[in-house]
Rosetta silent file (secondary structure, phi, psi, omega in degrees, C-alpha in Angstrom):
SEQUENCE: XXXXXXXXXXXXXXXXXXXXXXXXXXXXXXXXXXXXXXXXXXXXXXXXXXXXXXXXXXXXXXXXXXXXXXXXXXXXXXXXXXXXXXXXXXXX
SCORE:     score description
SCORE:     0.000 S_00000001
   1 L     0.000  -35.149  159.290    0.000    0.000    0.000 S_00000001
   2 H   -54.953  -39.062  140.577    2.839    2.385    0.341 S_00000001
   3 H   -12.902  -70.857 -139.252    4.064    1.467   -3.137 S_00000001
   4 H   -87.782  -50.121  156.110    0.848    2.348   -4.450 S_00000001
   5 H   -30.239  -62.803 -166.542    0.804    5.729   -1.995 S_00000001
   6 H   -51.180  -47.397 -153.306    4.150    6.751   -3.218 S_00000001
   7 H   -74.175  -69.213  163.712    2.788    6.270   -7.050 S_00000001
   8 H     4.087 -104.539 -175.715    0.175    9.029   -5.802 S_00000001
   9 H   -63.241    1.550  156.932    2.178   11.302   -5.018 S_00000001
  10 H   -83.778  -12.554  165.352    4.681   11.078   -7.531 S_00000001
  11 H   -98.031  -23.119  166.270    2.344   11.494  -10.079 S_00000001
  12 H   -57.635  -71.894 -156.260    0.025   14.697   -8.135 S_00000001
  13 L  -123.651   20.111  179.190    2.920   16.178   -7.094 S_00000001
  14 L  -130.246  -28.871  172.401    6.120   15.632   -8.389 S_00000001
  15 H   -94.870   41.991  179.948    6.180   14.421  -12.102 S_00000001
  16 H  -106.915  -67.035  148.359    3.945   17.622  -13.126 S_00000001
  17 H    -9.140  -55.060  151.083    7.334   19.383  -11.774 S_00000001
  18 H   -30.165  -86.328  170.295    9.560   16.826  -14.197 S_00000001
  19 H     0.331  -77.984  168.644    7.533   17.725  -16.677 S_00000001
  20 H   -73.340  -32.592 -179.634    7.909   21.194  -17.043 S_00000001
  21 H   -70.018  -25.711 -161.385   11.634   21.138  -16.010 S_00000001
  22 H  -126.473  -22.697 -174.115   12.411   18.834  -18.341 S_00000001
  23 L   -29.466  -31.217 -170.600    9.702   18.584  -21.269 S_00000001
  24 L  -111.230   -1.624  163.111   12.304   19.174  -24.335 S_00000001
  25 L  -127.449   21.831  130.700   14.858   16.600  -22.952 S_00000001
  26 L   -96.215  164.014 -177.993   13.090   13.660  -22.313 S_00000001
  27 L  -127.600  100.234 -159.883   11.093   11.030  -23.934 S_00000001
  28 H  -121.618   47.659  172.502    8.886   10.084  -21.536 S_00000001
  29 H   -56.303  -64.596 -158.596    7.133    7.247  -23.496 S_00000001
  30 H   -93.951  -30.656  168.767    8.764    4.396  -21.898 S_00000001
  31 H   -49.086  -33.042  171.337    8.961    5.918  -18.613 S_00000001
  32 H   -70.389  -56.302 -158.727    4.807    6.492  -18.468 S_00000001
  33 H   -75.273  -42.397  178.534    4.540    3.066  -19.787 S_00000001
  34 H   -62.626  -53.390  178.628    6.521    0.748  -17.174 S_00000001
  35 H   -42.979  -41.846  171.560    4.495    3.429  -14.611 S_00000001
  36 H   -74.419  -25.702 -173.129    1.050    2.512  -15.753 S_00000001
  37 H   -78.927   -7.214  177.697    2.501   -1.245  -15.889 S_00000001
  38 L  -113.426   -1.338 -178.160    3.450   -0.834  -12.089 S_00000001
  39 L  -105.897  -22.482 -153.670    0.450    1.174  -11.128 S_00000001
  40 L  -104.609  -36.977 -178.414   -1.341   -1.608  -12.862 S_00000001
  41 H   -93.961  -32.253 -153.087   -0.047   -4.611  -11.111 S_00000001
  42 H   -85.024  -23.639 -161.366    0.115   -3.280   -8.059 S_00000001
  43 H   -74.356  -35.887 -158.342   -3.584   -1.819   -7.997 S_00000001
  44 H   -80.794  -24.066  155.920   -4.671   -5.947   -9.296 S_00000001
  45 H   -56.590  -44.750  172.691   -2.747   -6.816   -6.069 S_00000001
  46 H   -75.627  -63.424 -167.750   -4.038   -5.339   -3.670 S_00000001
  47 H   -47.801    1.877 -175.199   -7.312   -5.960   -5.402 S_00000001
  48 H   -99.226  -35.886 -168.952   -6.200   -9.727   -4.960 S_00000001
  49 H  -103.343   -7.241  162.489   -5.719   -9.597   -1.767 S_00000001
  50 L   -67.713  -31.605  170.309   -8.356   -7.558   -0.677 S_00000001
  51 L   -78.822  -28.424  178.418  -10.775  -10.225   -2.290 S_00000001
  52 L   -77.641    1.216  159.547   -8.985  -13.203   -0.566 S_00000001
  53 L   105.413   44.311 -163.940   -9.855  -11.872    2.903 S_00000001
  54 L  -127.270   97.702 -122.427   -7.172   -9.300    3.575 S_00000001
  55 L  -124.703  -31.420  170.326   -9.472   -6.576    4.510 S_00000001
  56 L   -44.780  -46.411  169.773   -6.524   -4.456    5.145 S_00000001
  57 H   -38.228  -72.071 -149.044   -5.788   -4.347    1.551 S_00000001
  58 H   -56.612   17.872 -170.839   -8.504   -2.727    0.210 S_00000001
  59 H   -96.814   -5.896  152.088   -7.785    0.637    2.566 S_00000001
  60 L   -90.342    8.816  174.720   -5.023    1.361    0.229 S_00000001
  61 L   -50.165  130.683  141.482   -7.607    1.593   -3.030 S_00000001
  62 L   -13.712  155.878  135.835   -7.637    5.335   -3.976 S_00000001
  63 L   -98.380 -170.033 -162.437  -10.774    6.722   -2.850 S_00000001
  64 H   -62.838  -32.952 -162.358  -13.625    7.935   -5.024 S_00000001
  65 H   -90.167  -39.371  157.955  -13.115   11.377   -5.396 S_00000001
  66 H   -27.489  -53.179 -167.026   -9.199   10.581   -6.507 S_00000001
  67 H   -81.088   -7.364 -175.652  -10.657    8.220   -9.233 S_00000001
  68 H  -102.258  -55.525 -171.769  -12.995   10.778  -10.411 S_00000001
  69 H   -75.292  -62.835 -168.690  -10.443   14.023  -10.797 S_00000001
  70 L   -91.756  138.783  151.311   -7.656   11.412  -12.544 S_00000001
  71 L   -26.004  -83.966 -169.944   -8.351    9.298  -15.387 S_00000001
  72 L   -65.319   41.946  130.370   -5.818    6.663  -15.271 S_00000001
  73 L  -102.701  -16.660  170.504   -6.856    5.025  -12.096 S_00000001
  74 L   -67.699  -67.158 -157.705  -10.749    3.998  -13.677 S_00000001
  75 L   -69.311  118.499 -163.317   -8.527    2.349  -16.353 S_00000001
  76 L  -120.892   21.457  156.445   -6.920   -0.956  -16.162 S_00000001
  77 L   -91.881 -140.008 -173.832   -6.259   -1.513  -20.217 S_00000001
  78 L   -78.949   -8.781 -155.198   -3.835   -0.328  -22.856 S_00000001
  79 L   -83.509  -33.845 -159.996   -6.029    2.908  -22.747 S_00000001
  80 L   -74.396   -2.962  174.257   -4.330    3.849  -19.546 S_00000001
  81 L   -72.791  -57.199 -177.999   -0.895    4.764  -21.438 S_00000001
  82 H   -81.549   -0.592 -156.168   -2.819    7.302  -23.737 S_00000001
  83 H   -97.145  -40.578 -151.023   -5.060    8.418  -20.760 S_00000001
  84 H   -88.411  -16.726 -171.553   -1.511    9.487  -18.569 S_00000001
  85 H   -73.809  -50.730 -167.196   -0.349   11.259  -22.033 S_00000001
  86 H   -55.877  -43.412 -160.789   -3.885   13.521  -22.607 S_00000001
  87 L   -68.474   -2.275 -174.584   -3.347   14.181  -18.562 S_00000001
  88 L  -168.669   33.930  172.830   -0.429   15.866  -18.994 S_00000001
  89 L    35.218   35.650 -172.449   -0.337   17.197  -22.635 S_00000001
  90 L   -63.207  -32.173 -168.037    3.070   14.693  -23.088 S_00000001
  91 L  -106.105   11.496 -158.249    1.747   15.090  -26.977 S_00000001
  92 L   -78.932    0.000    0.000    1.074   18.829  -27.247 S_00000001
């Protein structure tokens, strides 16, 4: 759950920061993509272990109004790559 905390806040309040600092010297295609692939596993984990009777789990889940202001946590396909791009104008 701290994992999954950390991924939080590194994407609220620290890669927006990156971003801007950095925008014309990085490529930050493969970096986004291993992030949604670790944001991805980690979220079906907990959600694994929260169904198997770990009640603990699910109190790291985002809560609702997080999943409502970002995108990329309703989305657990391929969608969630192009979701973290639109979210942060990566193609503007």
């Amino acid at each position: 759950s701290e994992t999954l905390t950390g991924i939080v806040v590194f994407r609220l309040e620290l890669f927006p920061i990156f971003h801007q600092l950095f925008e014309e010297n990085i490529n930050w295609a493969p970096f986004l993509s291993r992030l949604a692939y670790w944001e991805t596993k980690i979220k079906n984990d907990i959600a694994w272990s929260c169904s198997t009777g770990f009640p603990w789990a699910c109190e790291a889940l985002p809560q609702n109004p997080e999943r409502v202001q970002y995108p990329w946590w309703r989305v657990t396909s391929a969608d969630r790559y192009h979701n973290l791009e639109d979210e942060y104008a990566l193609t503007d």
